[in-house]
C-alpha positions in Angstrom: -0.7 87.4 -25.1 -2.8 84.8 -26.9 -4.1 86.0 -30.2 -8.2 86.3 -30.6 -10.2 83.6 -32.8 -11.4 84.4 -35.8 -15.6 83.7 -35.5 -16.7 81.1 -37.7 -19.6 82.0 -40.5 -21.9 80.4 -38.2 -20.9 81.9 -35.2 -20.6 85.4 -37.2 -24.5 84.8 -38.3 -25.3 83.9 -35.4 -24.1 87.2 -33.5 -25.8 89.0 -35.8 -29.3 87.1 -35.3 -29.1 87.8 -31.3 -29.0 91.5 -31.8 -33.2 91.3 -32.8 -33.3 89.2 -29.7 -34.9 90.9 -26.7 -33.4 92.7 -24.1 -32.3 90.0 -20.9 -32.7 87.2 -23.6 -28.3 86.7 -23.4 -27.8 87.4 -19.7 -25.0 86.4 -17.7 -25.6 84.4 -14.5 -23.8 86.1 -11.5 -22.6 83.4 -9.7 -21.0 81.0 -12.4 -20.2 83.9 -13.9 -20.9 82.3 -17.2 -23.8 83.8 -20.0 -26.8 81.6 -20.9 -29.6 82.0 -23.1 -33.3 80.0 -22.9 -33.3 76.2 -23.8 -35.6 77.3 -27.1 -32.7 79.4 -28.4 -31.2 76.2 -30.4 -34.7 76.0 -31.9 -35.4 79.7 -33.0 -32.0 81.4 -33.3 -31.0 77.8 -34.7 -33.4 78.0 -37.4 -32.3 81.7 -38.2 -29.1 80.7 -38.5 -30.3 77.5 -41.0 -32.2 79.7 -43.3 -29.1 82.0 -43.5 -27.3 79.3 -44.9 -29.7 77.6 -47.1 -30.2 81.5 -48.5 -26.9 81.5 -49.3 -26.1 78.1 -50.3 -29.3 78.5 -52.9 -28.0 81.9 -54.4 -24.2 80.5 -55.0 -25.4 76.7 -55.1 -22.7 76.7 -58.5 -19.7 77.6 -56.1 -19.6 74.5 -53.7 -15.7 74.4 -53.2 -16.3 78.3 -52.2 -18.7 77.3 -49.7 -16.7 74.5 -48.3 -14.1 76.7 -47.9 -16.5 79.4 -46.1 -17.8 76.6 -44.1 -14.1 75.3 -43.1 -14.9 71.9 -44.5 -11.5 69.8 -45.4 -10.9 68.9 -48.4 -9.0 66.1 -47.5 -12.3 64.3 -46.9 -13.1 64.6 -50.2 -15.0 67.2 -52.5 -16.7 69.6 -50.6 -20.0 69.4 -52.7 -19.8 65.6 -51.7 -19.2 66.1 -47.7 -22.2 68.4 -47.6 -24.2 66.5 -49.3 -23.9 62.9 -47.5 -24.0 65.6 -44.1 -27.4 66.6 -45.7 -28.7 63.4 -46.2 -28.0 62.0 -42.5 -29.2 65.1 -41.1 -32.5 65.0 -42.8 -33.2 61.3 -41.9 -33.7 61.8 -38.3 -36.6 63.7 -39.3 -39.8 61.6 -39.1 -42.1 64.1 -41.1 -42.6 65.7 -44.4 -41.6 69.5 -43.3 -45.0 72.0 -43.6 -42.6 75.1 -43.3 -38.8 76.0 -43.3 -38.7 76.1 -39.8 -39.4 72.3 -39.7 -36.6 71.5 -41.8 -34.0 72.6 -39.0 -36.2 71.7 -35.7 -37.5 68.3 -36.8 -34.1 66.9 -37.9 -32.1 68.2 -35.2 -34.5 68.0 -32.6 -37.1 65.4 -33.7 -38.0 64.5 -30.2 -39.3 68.2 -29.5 -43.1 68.0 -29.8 -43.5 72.1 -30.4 -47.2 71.8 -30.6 -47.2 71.0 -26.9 -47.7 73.6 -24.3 -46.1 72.3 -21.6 -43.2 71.7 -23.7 -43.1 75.2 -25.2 -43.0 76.3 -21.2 -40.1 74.4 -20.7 -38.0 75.7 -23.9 -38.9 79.0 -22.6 -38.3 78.9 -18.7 -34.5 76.9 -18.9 -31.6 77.9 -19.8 -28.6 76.5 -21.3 -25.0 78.3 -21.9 -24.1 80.8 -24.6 -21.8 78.5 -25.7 -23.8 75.7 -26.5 -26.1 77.6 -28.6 -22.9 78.5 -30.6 -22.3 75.1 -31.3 -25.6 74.7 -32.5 -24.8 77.5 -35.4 -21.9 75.6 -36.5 -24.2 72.5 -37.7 -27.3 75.2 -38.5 -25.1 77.1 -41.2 -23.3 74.1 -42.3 -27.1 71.8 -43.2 -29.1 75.2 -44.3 -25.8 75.5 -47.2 -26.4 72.0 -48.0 -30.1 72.3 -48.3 -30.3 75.0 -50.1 -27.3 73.7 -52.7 -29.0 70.7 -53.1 -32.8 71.1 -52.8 -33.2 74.7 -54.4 -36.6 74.1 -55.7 -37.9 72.1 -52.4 -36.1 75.4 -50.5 -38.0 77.7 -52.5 -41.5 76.3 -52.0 -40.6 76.3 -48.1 -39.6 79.4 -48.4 -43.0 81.1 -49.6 -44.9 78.8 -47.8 -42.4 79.9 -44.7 -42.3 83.6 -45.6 -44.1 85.3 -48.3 -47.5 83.0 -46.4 -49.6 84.6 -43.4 -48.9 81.7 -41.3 -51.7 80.4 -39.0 -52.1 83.2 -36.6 -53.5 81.2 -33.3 -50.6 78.9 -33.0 -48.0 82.0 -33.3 -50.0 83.9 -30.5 -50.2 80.7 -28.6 -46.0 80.4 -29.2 -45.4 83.7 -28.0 -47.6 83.4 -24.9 -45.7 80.5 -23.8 -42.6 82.7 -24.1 -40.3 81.8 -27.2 -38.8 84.6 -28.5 -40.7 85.4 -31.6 -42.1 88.9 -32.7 -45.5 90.1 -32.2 -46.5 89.5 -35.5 -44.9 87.2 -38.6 -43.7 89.5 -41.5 -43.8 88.8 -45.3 -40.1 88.4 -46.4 -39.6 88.1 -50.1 -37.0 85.3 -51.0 -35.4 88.2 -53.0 -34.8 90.6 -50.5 -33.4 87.8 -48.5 -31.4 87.2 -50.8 -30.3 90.6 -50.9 -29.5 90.5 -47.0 -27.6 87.3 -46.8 -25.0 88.1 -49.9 -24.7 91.3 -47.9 -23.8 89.8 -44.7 -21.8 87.1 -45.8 -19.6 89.8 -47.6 -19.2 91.6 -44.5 -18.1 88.4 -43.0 -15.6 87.5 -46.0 -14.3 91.0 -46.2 -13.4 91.2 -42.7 -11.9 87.3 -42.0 -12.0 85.6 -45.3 -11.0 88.1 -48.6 -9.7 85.3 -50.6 -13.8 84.2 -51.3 -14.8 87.7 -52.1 -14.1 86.9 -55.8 -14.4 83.2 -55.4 -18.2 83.9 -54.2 -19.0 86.7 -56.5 -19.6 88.9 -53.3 -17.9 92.1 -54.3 -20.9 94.2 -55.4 -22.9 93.5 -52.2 -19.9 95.0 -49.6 -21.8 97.8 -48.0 -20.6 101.2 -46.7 -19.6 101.7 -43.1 -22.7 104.7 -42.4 -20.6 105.0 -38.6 -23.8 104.7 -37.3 -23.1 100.8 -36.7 -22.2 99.4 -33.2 
């Protein structure tokens, strides 16, 4: 019997993420039998998964071999701190524009040939679909860049984040994002960097506790293990 993978971070965040997604958004397609999600779901479940990290990688930015260890990144390509950061630097030079939100960070670098003010493409995003699996391989670069940015750009990270979060954004363009069908909630909601903050630590100590222990201590993530209520499932 062939033992079970372990999930990766990303892949862990990930899972968690798709549980606010809408019911039907994962479906599995009867006759190849295999599960697929819309073609946006890179973008928006991509970009939750890139915040995650850059969360996390901005609240224990002092504990880069930690992280490298979290992220699986081998240290026999040199320091971890050093991989992530030359990873951050290509990744952000495929973007072509100054991001306006933390959103933009992830979509314009990894997808800088996505117009998302376009209708027609927003239809598209929304209508196709691509496999589950593919969206997982998404989170494994999303978890890995949002670290990076947020070890290595706190303050840029922070500004995003309240211009991102803690903002009203532009009400018109969400409706109009919605009604083309990405998966989005009704309305935006104000999410203090601290609270995040607060969520993240929690989750990656869930994560740590269950597949990697050794980084409970090496992350400082011992006082943020929550109960089991046995109302989870």
């Amino acid at each position: 019997m062939r033992e079970e993978r372990s999930p990766s971070f990303g892949e862990f965040v990930l899972q968690l993420a798709l549980r606010s997604a809408d019911q039907g958004f994962v479906r599995k397609k009867l006759l190849k039998k295999e599960w697929v999600v819309p073609l946006a779901a890179p973008l928006t479940f991509g970009a939750l998964v890139f915040q995650t990290g850059a969360v996390l990688g901005y609240s224990r930015a002092e504990y880069e071999d930690a992280l490298g260890e979290l992220l699986g990144v081998k240290s026999n390509a040199g320091a971890a701190g050093d991989v992530l950061r030359k990873a951050l630097g290509e990744f952000l030079a495929r973007s072509r524009r100054e991001p306006s939100s933390l959103h933009h960070v992830w979509t314009d670098s990894r997808f800088p040939d996505t117009d998302m003010t376009d209708s027609r493409t927003l239809e598209v995003l929304a209508k196709r679909e691509i496999r589950l699996g593919e969206l997982m391989e998404h989170s494994l670069y999303a978890v890995m860049f949002g670290v990076a940015y947020g070890v290595n750009r706190p303050d840029e990270f922070e500004n995003l984040w309240i211009e991102t979060f803690e903002t009203p954004p532009d009400q018109t363009e969400w409706e109009q994002a919605r009604a083309a069908g990405l998966a989005i909630p009704e309305r935006p909601e104000i999410y203090p960097l601290k609270k995040a903050q607060e969520d993240v630590l929690a989750q990656t100590a869930a994560y740590a506790s269950t597949y990697r222990p050794e980084l409970l201590n090496a992350l400082e993530l011992r006082g943020f293990i929550q109960e089991d209520d046995g109302n989870s499932g």
